[in-house]
Biopython code that builds the backbone (N, CA, C, O; Angstrom):
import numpy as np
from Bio.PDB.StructureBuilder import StructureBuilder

atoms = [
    (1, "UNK", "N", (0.789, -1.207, 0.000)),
    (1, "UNK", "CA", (0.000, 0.000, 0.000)),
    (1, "UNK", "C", (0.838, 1.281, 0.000)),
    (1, "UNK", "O", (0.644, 2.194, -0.803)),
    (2, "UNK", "N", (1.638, 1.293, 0.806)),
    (2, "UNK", "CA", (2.499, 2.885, 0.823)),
    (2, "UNK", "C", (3.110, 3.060, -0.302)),
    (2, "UNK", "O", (3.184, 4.285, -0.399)),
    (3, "UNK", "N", (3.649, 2.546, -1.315)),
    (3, "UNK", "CA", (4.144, 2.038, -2.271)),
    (3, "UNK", "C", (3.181, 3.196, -3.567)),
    (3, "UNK", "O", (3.572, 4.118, -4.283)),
    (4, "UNK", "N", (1.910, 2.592, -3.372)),
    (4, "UNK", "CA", (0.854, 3.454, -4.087)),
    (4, "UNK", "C", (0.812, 4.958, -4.060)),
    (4, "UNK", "O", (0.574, 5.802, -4.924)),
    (5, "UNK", "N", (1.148, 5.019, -2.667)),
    (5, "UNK", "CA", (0.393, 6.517, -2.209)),
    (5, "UNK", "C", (2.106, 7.684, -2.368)),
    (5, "UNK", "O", (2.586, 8.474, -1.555)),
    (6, "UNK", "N", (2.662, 7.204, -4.013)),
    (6, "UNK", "CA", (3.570, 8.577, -4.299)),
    (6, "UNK", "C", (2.851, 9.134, -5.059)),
    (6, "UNK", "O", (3.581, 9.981, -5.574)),
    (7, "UNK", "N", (1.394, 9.268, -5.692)),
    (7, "UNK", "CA", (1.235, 9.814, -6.711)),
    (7, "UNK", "C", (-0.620, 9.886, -6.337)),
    (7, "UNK", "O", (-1.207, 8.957, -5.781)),
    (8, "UNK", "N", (-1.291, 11.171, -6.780)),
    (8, "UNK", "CA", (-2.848, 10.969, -6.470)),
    (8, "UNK", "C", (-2.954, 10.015, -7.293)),
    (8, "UNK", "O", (-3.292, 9.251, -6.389)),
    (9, "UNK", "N", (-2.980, 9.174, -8.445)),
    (9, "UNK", "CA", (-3.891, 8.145, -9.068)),
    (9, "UNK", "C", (-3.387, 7.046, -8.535)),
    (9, "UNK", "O", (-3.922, 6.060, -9.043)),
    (10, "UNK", "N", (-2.382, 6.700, -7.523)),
    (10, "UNK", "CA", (-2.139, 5.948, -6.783)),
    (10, "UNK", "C", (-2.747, 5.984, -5.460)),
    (10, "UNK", "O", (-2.787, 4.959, -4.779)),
    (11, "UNK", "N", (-3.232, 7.108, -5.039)),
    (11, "UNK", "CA", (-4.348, 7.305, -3.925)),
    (11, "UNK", "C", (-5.754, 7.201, -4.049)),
    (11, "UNK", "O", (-6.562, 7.244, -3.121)),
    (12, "UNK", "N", (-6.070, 7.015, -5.632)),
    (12, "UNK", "CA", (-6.980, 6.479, -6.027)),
    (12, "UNK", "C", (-7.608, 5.265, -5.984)),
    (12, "UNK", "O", (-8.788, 4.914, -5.986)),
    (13, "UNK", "N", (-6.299, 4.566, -5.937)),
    (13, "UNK", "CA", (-6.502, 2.788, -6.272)),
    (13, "UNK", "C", (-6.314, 2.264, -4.964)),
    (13, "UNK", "O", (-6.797, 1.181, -4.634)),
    (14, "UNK", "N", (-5.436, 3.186, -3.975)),
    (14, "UNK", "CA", (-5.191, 2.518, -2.644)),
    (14, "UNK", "C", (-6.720, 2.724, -1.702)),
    (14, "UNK", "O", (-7.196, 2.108, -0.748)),
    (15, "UNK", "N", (-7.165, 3.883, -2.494)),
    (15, "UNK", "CA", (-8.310, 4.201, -1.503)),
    (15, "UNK", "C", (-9.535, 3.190, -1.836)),
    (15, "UNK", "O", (-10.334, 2.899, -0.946)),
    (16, "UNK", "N", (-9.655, 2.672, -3.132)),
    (16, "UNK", "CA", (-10.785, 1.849, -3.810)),
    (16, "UNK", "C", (-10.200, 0.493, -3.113)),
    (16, "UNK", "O", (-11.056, -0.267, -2.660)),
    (17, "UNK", "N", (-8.777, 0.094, -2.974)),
    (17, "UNK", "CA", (-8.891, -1.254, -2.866)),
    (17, "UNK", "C", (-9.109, -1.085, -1.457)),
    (17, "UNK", "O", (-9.812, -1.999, -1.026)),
    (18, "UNK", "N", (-8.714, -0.124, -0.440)),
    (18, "UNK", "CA", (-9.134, -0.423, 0.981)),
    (18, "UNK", "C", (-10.772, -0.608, 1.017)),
    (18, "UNK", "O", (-11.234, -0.890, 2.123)),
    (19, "UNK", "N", (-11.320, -0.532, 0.366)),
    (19, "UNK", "CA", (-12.609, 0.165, 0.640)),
    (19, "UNK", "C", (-12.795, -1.062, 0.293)),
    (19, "UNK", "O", (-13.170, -1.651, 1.307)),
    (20, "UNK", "N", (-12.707, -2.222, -1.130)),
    (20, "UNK", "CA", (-12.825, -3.326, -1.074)),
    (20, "UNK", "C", (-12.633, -4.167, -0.263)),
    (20, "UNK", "O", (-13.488, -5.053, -0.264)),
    (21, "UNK", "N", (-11.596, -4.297, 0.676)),
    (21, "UNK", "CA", (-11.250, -5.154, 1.542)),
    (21, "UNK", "C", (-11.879, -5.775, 2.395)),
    (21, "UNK", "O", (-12.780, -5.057, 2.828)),
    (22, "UNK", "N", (-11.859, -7.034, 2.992)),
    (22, "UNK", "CA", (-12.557, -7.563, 4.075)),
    (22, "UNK", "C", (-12.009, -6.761, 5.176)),
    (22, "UNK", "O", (-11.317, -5.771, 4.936)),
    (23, "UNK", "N", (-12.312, -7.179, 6.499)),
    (23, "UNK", "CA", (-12.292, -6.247, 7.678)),
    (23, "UNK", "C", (-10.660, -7.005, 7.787)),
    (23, "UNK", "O", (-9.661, -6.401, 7.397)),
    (24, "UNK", "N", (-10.602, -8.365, 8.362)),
    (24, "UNK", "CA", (-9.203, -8.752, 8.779)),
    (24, "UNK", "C", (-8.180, -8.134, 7.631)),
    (24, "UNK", "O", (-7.455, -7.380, 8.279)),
    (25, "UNK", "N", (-7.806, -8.087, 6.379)),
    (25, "UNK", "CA", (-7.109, -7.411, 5.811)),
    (25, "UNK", "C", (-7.060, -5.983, 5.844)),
    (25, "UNK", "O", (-6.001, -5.385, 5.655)),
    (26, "UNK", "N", (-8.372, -5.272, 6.121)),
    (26, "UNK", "CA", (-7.741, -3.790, 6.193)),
    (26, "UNK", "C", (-7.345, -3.440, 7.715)),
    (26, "UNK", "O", (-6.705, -2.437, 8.029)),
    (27, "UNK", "N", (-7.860, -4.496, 8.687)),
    (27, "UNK", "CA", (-7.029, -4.316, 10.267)),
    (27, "UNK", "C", (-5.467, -5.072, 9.690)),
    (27, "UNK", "O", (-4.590, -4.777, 10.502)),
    (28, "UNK", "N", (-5.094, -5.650, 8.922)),
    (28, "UNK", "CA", (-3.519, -5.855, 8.180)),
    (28, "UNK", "C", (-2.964, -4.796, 8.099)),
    (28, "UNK", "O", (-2.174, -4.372, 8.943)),
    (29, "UNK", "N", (-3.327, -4.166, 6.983)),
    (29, "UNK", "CA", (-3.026, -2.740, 6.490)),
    (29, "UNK", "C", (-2.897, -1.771, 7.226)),
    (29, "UNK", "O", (-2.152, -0.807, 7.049)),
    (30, "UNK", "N", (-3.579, -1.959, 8.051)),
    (30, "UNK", "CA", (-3.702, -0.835, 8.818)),
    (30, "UNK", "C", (-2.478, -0.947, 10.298)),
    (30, "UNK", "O", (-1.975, 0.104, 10.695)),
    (31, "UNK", "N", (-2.130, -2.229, 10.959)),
    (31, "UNK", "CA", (-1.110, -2.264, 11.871)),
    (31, "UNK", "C", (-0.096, -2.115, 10.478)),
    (31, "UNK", "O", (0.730, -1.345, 10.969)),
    (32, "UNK", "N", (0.335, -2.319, 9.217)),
    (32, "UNK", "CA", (1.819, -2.582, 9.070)),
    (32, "UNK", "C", (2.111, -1.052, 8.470)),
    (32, "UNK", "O", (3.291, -0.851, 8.184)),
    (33, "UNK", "N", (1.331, -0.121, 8.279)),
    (33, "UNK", "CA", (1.429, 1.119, 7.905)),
    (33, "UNK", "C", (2.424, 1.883, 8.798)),
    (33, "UNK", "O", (2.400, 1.911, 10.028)),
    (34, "UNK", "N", (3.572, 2.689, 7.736)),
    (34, "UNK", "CA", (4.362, 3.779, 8.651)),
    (34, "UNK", "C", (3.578, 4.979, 9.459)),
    (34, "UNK", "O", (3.991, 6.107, 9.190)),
    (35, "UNK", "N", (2.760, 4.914, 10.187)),
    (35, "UNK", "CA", (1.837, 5.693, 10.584)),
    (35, "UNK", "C", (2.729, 7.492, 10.574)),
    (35, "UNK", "O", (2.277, 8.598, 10.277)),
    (36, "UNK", "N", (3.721, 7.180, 10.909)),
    (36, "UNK", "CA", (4.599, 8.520, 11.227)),
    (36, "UNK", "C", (4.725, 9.171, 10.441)),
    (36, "UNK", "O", (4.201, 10.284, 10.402)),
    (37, "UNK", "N", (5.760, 8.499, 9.193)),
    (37, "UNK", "CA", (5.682, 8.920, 7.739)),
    (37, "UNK", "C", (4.828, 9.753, 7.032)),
    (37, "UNK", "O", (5.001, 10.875, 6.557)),
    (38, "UNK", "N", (3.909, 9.033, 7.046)),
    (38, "UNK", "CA", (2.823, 9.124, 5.977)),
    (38, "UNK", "C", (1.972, 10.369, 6.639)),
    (38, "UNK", "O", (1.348, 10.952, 5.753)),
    (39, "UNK", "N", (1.742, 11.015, 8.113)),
    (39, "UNK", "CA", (1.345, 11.688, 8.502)),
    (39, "UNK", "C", (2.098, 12.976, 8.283)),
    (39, "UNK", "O", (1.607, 13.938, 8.875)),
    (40, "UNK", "N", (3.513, 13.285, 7.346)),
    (40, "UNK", "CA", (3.905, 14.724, 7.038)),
    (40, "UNK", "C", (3.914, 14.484, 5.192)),
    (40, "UNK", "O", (4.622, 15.251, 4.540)),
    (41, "UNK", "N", (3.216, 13.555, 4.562)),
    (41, "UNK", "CA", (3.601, 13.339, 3.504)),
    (41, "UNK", "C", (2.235, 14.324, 2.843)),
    (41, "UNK", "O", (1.289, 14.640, 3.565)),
    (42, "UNK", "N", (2.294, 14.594, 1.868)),
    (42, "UNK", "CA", (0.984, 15.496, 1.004)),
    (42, "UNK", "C", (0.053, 14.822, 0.566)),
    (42, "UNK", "O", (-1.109, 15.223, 0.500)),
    (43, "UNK", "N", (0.607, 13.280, 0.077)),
    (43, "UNK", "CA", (-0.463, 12.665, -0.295)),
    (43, "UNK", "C", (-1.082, 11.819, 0.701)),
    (43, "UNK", "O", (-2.182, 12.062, 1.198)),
    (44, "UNK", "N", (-0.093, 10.452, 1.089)),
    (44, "UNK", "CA", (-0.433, 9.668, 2.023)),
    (44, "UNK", "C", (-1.401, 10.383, 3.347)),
    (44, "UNK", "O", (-2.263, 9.616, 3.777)),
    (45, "UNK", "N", (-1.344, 11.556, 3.916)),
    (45, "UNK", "CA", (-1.986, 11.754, 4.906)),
    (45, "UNK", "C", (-3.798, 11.482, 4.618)),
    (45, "UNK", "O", (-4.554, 10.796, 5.305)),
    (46, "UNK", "N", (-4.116, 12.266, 3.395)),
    (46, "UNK", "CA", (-5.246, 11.540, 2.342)),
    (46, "UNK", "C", (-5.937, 10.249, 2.918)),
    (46, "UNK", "O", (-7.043, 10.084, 3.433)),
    (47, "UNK", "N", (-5.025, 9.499, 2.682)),
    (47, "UNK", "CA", (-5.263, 7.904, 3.093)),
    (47, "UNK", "C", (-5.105, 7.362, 4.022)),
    (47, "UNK", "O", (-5.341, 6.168, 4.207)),
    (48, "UNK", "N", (-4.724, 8.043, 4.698)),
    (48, "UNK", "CA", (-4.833, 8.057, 6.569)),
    (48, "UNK", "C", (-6.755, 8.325, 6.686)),
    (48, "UNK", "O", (-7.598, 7.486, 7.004)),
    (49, "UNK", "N", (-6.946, 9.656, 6.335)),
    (49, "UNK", "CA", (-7.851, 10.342, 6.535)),
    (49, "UNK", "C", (-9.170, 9.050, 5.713)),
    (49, "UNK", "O", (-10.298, 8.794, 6.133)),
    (50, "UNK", "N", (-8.775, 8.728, 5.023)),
    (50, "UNK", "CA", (-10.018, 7.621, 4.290)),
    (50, "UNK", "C", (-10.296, 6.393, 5.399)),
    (50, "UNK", "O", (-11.320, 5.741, 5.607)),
    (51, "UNK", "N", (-8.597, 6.324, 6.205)),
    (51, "UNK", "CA", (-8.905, 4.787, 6.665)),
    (51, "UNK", "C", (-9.708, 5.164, 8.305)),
    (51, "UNK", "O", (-10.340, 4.460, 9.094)),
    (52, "UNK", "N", (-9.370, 6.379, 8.305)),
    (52, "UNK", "CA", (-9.996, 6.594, 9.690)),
    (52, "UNK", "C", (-11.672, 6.966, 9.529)),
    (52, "UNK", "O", (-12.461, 6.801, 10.460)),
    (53, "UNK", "N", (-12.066, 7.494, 8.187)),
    (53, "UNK", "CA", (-13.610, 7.332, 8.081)),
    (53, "UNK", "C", (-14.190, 6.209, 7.269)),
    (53, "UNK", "O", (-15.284, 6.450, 6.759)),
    (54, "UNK", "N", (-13.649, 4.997, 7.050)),
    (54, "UNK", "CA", (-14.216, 3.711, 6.438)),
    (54, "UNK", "C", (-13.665, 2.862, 7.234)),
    (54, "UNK", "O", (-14.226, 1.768, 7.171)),
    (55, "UNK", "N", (-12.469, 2.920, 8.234)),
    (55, "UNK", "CA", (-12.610, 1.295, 8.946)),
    (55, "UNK", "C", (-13.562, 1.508, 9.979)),
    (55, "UNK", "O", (-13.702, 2.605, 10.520)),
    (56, "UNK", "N", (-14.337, 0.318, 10.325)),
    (56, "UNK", "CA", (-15.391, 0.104, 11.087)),
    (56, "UNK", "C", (-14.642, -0.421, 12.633)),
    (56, "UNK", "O", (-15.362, -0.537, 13.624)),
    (57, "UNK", "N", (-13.177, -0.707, 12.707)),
    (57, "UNK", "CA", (-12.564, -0.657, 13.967)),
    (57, "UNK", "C", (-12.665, 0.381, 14.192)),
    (57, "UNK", "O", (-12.355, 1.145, 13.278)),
    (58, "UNK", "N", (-13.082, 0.915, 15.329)),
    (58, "UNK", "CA", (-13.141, 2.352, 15.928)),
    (58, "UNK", "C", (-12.011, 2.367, 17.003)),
    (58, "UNK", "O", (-11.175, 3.269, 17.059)),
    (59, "UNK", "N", (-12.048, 1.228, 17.910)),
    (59, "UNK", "CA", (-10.336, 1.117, 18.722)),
    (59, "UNK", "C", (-9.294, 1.141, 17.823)),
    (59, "UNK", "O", (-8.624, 2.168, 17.928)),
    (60, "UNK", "N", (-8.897, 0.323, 16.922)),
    (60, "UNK", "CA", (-7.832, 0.224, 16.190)),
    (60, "UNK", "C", (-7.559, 1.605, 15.677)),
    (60, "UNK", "O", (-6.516, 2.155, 16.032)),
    (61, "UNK", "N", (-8.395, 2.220, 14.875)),
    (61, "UNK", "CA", (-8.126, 3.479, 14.650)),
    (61, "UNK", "C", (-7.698, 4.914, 15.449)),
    (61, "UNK", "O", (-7.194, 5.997, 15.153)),
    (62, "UNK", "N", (-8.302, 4.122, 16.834)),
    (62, "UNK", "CA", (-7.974, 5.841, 17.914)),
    (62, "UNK", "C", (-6.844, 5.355, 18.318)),
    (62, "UNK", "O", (-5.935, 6.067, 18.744)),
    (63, "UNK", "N", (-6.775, 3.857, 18.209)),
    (63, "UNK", "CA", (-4.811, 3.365, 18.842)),
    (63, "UNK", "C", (-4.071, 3.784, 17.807)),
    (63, "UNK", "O", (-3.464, 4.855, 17.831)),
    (64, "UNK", "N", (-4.065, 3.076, 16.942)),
    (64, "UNK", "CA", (-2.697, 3.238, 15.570)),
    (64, "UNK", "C", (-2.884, 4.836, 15.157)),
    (64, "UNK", "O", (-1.880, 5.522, 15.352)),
    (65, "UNK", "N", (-4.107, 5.546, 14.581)),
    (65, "UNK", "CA", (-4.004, 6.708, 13.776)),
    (65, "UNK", "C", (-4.064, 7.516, 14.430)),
    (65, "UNK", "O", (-3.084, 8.259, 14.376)),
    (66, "UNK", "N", (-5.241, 7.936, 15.497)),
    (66, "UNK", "CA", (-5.596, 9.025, 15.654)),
    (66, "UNK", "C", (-4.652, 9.380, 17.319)),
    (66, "UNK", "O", (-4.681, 10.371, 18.048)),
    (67, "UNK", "N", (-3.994, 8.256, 17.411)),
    (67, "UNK", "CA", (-2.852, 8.638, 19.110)),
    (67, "UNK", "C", (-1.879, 8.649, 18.490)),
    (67, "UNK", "O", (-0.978, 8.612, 19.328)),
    (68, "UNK", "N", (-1.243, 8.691, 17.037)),
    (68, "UNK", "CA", (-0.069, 8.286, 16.908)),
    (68, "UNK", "C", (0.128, 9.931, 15.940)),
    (68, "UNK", "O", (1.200, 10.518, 15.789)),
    (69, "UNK", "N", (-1.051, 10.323, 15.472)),
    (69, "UNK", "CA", (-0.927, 11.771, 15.076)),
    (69, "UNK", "C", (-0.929, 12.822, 15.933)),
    (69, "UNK", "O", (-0.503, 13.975, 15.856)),
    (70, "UNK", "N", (-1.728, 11.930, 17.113)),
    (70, "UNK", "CA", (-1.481, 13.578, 18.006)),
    (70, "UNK", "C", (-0.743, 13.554, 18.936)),
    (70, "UNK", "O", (-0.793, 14.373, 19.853)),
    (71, "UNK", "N", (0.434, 12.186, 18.825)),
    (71, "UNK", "CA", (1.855, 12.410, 19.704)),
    (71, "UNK", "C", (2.510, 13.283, 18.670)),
    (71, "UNK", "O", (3.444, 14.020, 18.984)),
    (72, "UNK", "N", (1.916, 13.198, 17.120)),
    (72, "UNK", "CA", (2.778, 14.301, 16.308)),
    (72, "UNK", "C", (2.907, 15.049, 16.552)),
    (72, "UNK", "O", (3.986, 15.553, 16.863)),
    (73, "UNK", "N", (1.341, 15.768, 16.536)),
    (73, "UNK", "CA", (0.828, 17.256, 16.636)),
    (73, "UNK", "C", (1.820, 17.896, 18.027)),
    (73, "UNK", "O", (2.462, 18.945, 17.958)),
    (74, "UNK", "N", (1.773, 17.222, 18.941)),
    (74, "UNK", "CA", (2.287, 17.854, 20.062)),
    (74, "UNK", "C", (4.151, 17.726, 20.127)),
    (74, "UNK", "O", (4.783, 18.403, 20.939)),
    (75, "UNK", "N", (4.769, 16.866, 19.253)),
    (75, "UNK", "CA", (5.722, 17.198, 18.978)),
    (75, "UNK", "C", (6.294, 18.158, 18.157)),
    (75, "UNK", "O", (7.431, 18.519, 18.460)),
    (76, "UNK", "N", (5.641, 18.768, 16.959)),
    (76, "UNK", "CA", (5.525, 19.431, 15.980)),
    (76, "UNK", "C", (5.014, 20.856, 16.129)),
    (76, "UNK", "O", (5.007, 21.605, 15.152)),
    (77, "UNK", "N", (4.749, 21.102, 16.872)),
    (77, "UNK", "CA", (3.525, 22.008, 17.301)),
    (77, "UNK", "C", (4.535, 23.300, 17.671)),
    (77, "UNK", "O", (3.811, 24.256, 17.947)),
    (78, "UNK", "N", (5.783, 23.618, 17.761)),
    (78, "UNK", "CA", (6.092, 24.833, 17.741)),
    (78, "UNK", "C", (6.870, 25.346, 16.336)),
    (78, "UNK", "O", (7.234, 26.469, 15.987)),
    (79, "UNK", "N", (6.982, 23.811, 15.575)),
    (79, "UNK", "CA", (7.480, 24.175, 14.115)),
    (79, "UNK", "C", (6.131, 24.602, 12.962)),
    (79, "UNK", "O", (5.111, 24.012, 12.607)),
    (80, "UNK", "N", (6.867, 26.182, 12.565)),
    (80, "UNK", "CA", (6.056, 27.084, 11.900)),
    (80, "UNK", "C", (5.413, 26.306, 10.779)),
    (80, "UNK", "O", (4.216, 26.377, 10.504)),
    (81, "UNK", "N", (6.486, 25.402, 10.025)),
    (81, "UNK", "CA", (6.493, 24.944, 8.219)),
    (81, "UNK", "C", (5.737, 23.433, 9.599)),
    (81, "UNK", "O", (6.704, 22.706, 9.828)),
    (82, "UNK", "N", (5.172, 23.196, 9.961)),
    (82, "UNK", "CA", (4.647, 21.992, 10.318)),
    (82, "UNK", "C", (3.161, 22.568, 10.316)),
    (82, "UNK", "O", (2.213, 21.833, 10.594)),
]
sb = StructureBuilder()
sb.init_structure("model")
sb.init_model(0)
sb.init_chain("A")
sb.init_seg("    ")
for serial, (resi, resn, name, xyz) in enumerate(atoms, 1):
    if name == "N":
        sb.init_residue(resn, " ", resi, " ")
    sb.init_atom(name, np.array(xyz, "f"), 0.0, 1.0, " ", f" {name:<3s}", serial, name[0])
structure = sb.get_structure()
């Protein structure tokens, strides 16, 4: 998947095939993701943002995405270009 997300028509196809997925494969996808990375990238953040309003794990998502962006935010948070 990260692989996809250098280019929008690659955020296209990553976002259609998550959306295809059974639940145990997109809870896959979703632990092996650089969560860190992909949260200063232009595109990938995109597909952060898709997996946190289509996976139906609501724990998995406030563990892996939504605590792991806002240990960002609060690290980041006095840099201007952040």
């Amino acid at each position: 998947m990260p692989c996809l997300l250098a280019s929008k028509s690659g955020l296209k196809v990553a976002c259609a095939l998550f959306t295809m997925m059974d639940a145990r494969d997109r809870k896959t996808v979703v632990k092996s993701l650089p969560i860190e990375e992909m949260l200063t990238n232009k595109i990938a953040h995109l597909f952060l943002i898709h997996i946190v309003t289509t996976l139906d794990d609501t724990q998995l998502s406030k563990k892996k995405i939504l605590h792991e962006a806002l240990k960002q935010v609060d690290d980041q948070i006095g840099d201007k270009s952040y």
